[in-house]
ZAGU-918574 format. One record per atom (N, C-alpha, C, O): atom name; residue number from 0; x, y, z; residue in three letters. Coordinates in steps of 0.1 Angstrom, whole numbers. Example, Ala and Ser with C-alpha at 12.3 -4.5 7.8 and 13.67 -1.06 7.14 Angstrom:
<atoms>
ATOM  atom    n      X      Y      Z  res
ATOM     N    0    132    -57     78  ALA
ATOM    CA    0    123    -45     78  ALA
ATOM     C    0    132    -33     78  ALA
ATOM     O    0    142    -33     85  ALA
ATOM     N    1    128    -22     71  SER
ATOM    CA    1    137    -11     71  SER
ATOM     C    1    129      0     79  SER
ATOM     O    1    134     11     80  SER
</atoms>
This chain:
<atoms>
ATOM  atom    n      X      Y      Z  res
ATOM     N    0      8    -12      0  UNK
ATOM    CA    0      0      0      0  UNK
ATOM     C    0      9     13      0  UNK
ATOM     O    0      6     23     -6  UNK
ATOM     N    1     19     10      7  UNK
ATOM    CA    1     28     24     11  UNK
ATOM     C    1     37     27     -8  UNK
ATOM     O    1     39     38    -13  UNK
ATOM     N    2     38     16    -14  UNK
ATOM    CA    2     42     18    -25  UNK
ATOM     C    2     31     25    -33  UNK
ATOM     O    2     31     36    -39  UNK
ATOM     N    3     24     19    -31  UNK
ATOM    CA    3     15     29    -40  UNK
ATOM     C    3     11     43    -41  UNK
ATOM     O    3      8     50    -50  UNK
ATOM     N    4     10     44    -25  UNK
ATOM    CA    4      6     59    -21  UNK
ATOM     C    4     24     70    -31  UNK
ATOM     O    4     24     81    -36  UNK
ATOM     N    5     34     61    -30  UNK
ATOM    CA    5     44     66    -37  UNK
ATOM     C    5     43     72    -53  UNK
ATOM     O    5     48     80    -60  UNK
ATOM     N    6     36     63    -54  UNK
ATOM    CA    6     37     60    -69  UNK
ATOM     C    6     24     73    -77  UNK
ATOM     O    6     24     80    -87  UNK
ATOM     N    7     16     69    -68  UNK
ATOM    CA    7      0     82    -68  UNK
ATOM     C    7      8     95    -69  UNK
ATOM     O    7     10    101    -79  UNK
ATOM     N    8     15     98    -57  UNK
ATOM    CA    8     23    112    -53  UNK
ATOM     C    8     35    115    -62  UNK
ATOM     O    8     38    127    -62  UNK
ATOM     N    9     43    108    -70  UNK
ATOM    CA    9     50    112    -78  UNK
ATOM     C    9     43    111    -94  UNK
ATOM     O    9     46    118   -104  UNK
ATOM     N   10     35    104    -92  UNK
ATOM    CA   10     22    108   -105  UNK
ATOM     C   10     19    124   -107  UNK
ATOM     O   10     21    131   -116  UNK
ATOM     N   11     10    127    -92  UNK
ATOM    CA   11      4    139    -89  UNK
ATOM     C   11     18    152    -94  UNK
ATOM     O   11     16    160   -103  UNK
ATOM     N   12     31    151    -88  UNK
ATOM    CA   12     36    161    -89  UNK
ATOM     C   12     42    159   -103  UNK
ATOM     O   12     42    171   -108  UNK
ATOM     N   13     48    150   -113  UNK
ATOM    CA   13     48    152   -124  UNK
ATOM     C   13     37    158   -132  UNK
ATOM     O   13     39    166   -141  UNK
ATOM     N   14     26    154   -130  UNK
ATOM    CA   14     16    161   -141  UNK
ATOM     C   14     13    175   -137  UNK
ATOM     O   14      7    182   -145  UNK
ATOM     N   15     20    179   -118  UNK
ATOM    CA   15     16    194   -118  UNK
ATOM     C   15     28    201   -122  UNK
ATOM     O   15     28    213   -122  UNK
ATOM     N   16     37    194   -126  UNK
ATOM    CA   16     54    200   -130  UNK
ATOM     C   16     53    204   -145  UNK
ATOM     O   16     58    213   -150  UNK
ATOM     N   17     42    192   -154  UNK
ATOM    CA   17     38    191   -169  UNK
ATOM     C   17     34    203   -172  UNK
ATOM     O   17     39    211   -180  UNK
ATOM     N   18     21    205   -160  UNK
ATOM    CA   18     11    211   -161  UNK
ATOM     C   18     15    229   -162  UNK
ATOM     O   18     11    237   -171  UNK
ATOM     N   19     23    232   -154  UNK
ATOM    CA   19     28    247   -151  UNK
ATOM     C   19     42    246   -160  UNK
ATOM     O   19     48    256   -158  UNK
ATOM     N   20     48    239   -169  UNK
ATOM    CA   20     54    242   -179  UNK
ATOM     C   20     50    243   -191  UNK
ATOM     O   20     56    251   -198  UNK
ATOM     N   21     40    238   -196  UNK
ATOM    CA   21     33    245   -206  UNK
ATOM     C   21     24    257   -200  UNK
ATOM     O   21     21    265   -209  UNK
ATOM     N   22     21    258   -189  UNK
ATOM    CA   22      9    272   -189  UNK
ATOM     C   22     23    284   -185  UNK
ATOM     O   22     22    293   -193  UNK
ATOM     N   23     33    286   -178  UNK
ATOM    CA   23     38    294   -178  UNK
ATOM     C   23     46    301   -179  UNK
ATOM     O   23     50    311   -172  UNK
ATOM     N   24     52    295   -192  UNK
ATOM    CA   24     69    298   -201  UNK
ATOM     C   24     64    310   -210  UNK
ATOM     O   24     60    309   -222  UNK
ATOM     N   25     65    321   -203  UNK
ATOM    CA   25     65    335   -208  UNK
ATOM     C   25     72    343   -199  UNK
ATOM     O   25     71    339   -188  UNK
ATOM     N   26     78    352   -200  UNK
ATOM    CA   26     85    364   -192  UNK
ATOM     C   26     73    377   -200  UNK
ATOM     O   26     70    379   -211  UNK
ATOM     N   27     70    384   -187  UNK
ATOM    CA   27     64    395   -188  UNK
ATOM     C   27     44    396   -184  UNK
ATOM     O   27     37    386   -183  UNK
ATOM     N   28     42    405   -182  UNK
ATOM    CA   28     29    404   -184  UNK
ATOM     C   28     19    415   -191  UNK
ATOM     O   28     22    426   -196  UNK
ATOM     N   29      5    410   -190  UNK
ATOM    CA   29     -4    413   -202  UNK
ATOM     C   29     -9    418   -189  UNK
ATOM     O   29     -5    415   -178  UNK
ATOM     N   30    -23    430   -193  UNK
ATOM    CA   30    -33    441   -183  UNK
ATOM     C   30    -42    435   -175  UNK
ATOM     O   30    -48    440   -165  UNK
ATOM     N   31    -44    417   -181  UNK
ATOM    CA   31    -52    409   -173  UNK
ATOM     C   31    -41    400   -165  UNK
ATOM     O   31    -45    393   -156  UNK
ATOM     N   32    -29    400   -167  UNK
ATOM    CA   32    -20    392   -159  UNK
ATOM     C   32    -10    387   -170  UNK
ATOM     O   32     -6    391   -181  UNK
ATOM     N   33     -6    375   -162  UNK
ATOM    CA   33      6    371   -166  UNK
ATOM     C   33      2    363   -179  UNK
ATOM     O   33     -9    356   -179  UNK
ATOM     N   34     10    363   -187  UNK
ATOM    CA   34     16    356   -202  UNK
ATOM     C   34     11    337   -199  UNK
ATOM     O   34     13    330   -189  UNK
ATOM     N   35      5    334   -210  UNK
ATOM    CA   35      5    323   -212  UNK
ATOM     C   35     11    321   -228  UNK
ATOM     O   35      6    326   -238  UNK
ATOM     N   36     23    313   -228  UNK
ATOM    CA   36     23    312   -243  UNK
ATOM     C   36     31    300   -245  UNK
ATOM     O   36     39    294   -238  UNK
ATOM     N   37     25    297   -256  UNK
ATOM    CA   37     29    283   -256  UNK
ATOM     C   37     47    282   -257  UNK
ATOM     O   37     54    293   -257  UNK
ATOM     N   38     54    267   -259  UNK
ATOM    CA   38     66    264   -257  UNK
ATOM     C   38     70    259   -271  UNK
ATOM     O   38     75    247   -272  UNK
ATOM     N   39     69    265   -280  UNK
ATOM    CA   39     75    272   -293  UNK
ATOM     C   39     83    278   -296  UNK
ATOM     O   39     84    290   -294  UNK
ATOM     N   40     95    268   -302  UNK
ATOM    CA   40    111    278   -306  UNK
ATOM     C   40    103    284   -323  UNK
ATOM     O   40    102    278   -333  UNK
ATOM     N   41    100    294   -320  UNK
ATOM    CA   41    101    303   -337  UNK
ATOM     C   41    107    317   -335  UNK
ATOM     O   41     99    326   -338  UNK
ATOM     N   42    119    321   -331  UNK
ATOM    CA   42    126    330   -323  UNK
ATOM     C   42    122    346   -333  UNK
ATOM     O   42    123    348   -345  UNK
ATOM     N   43    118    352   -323  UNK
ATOM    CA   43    117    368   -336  UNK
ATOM     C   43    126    377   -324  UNK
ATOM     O   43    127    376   -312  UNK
ATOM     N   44    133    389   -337  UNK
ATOM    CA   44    139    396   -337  UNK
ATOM     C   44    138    408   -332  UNK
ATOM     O   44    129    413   -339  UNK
ATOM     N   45    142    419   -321  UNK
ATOM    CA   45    133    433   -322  UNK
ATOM     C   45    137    444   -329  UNK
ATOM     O   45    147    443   -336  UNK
ATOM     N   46    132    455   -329  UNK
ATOM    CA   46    143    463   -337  UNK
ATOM     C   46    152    464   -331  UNK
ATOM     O   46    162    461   -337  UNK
ATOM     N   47    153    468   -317  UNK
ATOM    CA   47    163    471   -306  UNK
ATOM     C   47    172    466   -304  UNK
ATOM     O   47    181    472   -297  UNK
ATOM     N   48    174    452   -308  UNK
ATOM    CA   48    182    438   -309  UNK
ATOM     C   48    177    427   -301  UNK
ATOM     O   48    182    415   -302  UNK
ATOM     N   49    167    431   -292  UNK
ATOM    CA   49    163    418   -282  UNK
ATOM     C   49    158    407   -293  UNK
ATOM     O   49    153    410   -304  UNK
ATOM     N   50    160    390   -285  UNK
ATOM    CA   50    155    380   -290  UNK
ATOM     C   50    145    375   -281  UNK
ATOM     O   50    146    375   -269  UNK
ATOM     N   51    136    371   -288  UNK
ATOM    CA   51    123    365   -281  UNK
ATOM     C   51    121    349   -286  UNK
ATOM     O   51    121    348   -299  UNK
ATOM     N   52    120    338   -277  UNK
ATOM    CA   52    118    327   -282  UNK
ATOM     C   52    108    322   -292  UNK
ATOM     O   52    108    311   -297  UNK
ATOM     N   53     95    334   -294  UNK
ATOM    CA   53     83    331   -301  UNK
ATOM     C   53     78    346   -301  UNK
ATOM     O   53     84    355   -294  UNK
ATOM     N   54     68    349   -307  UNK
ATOM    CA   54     61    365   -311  UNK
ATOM     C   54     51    363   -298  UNK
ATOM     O   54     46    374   -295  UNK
ATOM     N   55     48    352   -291  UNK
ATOM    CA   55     39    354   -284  UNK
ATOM     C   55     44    361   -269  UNK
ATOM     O   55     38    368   -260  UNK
ATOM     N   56     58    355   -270  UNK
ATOM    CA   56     66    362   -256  UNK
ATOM     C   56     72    377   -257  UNK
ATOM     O   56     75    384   -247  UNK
ATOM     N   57     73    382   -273  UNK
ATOM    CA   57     78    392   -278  UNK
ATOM     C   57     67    407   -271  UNK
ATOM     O   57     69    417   -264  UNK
ATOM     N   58     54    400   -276  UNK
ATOM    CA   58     37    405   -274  UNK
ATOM     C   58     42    410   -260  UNK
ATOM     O   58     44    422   -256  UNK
ATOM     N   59     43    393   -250  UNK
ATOM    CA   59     38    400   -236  UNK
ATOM     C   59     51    409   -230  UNK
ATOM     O   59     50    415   -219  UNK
ATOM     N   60     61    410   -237  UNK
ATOM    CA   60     71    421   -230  UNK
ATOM     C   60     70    437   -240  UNK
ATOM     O   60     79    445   -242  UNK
ATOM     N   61     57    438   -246  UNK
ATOM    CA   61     52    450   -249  UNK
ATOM     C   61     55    453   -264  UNK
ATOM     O   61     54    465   -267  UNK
ATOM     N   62     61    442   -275  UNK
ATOM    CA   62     65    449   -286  UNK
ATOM     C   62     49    446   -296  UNK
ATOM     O   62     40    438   -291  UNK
ATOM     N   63     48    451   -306  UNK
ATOM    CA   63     36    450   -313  UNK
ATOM     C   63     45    438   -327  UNK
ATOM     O   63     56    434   -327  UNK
ATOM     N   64     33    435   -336  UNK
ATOM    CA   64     40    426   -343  UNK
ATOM     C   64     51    436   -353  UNK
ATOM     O   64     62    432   -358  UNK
ATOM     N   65     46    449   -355  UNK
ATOM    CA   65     53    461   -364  UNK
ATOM     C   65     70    460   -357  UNK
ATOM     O   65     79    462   -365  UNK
ATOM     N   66     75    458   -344  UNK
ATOM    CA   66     80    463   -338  UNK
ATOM     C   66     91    446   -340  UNK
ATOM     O   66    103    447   -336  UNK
ATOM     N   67     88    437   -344  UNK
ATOM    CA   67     96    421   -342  UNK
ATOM     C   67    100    419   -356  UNK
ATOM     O   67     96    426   -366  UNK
ATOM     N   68    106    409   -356  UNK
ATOM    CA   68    105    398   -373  UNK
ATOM     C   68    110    386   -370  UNK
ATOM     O   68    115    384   -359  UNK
ATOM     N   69    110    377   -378  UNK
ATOM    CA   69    116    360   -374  UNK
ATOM     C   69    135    368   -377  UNK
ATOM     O   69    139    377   -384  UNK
ATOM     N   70    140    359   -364  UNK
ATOM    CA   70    152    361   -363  UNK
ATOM     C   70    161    355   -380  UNK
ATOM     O   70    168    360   -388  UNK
ATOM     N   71    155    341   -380  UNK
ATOM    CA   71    160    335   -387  UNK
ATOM     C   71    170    326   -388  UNK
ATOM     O   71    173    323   -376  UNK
ATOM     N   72    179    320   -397  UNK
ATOM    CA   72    185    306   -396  UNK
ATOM     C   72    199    312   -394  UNK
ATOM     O   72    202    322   -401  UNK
ATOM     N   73    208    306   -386  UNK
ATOM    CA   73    223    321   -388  UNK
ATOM     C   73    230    306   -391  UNK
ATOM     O   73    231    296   -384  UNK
ATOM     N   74    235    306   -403  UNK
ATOM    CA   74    246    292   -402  UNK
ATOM     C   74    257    294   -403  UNK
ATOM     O   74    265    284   -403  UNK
</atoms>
């Protein structure tokens, strides 16, 4: 029994470790709160030079889409 209660409880905190890495891989936040954006490498560029892992993390640290571009492939 005691195995199992093990096995329930490292179930529970993996799926809550799952759970809050996909809902909260954003830096910054939006007027209703914090950033939800998905976990997407499509990296954009700013004019300024910052890189953002995706346009949706670019968004919540305040740039508009006029303001980004895809970084692109550097080989």
């Amino acid at each position: 029994m005691k195995r199992i209660k093990q096995t329930v409880s490292a179930l529970a905190v993996t799926a809550c470790a799952i759970f809050t890495s996909l809902n909260t891989n954003a830096a910054g936040t939006q007027q209703g709160g914090p950033c939800v954006c998905p976990q997407v490498y499509a990296p954009v560029c700013t004019y300024d030079g910052k890189e953002f892992s995706n346009a949706c993390i670019a968004e919540c640290n305040g740039y508009t889409a006029d303001e980004y571009e895809s970084c692109g492939l550097i080989i």
